[in-house]
C-alpha positions in Angstrom: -11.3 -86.1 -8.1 -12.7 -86.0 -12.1 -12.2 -88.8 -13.8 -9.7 -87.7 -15.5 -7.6 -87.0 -12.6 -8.3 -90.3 -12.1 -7.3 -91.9 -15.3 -3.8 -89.5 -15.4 -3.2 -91.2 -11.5 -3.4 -94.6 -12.9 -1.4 -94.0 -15.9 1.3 -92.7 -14.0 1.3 -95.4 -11.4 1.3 -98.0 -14.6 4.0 -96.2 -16.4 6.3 -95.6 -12.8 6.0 -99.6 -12.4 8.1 -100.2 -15.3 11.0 -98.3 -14.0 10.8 -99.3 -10.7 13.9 -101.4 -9.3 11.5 -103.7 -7.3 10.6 -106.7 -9.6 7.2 -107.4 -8.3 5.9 -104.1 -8.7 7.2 -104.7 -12.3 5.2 -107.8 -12.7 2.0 -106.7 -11.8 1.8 -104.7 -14.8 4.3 -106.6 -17.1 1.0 -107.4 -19.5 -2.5 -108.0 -19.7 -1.9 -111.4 -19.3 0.6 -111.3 -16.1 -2.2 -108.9 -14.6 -4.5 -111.8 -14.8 -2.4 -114.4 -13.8 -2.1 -112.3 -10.4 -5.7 -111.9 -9.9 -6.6 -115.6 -10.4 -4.4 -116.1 -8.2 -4.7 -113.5 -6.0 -8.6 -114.4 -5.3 -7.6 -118.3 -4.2 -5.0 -117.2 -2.5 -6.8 -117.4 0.8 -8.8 -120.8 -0.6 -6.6 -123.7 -1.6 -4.5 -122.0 -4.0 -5.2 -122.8 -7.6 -3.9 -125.2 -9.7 -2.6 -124.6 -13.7 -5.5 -126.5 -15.1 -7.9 -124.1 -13.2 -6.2 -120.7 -14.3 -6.2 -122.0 -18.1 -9.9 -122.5 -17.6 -10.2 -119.6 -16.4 -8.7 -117.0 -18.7 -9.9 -116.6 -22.2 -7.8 -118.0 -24.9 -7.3 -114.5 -26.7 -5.7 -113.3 -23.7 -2.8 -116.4 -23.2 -2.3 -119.6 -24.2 -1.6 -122.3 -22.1 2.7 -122.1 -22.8 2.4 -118.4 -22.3 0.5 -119.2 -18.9 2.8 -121.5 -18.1 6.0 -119.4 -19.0 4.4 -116.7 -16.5 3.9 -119.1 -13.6 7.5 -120.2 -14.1 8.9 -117.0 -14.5 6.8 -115.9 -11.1 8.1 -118.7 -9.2 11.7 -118.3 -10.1 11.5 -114.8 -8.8 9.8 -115.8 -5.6 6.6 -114.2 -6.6 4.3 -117.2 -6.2 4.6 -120.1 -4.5 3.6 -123.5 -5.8 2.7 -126.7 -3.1 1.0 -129.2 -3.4 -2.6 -129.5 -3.3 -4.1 -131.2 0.4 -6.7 -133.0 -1.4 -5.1 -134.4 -4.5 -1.6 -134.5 -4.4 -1.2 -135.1 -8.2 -2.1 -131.4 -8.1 0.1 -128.3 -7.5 -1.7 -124.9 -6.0 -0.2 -121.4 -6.7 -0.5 -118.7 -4.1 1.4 -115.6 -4.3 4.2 -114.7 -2.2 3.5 -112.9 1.7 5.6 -109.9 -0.6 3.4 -109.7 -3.6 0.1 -110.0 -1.9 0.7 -107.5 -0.1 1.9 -105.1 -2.5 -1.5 -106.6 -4.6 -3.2 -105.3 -1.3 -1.7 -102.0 -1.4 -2.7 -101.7 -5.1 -6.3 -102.5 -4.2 -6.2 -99.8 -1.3 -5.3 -97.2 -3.6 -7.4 -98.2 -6.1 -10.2 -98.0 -4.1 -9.1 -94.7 -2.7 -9.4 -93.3 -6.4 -13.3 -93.9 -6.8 -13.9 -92.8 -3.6 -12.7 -89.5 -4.4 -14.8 -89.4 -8.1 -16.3 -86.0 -8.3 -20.0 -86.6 -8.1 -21.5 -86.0 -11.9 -24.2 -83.0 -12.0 
């Protein structure tokens, strides 16, 4: 596979998302800043979770401001895509994790990302 075989794949898998009936396969790719919501959360998943305070640290300003974060997080957890509980060490705080459903699909995503790269053409 060239690269851009590669880059017309993910384009097309982006741009099928939107019209897909499913909402989490929607919300992966909703925005930049969903995207990264997803992956912060996503790699603490297995952890403790991670708490609001720790995903505003996290992502850069420029990207999403701490109302847009939190409008995300609600908007995930009203659809069941993340879960929220609270924290076993400090129970003023509240973890996110993502839903048995959207880490898996996150999962998926990853499989077939990886699949890509390992198909890249070697360059002469």
């Amino acid at each position: 596979m060239t690269e851009t075989e590669i880059i017309k794949e993910k384009k097309r898998n982006i741009y099928s998302s939107f019209f897909s009936e499913d909402y989490v396969s929607k919300f992966l790719f909703k925005s930049i800043l969903h995207h990264v919501i997803s992956l912060e959360i996503y790699e603490n998943n297995r952890l403790n979770g991670i708490s609001f305070e720790t995903i505003c640290a996290n992502i850069p300003k420029s990207i999403g401001s701490r109302s847009s974060i939190q409008s995300i997080l609600n908007e995930a957890l009203e659809k069941n895509i993340f879960t929220k509980e609270q924290s076993k060490t400090d129970r003023r705080i509240k973890n996110y994790y993502l839903s048995n459903n959207f880490f898996n699909m996150i999962n998926s995503w990853l499989q077939k990302e990886g699949s890509y790269f390992s198909k890249l053409s070697p360059r002469n």
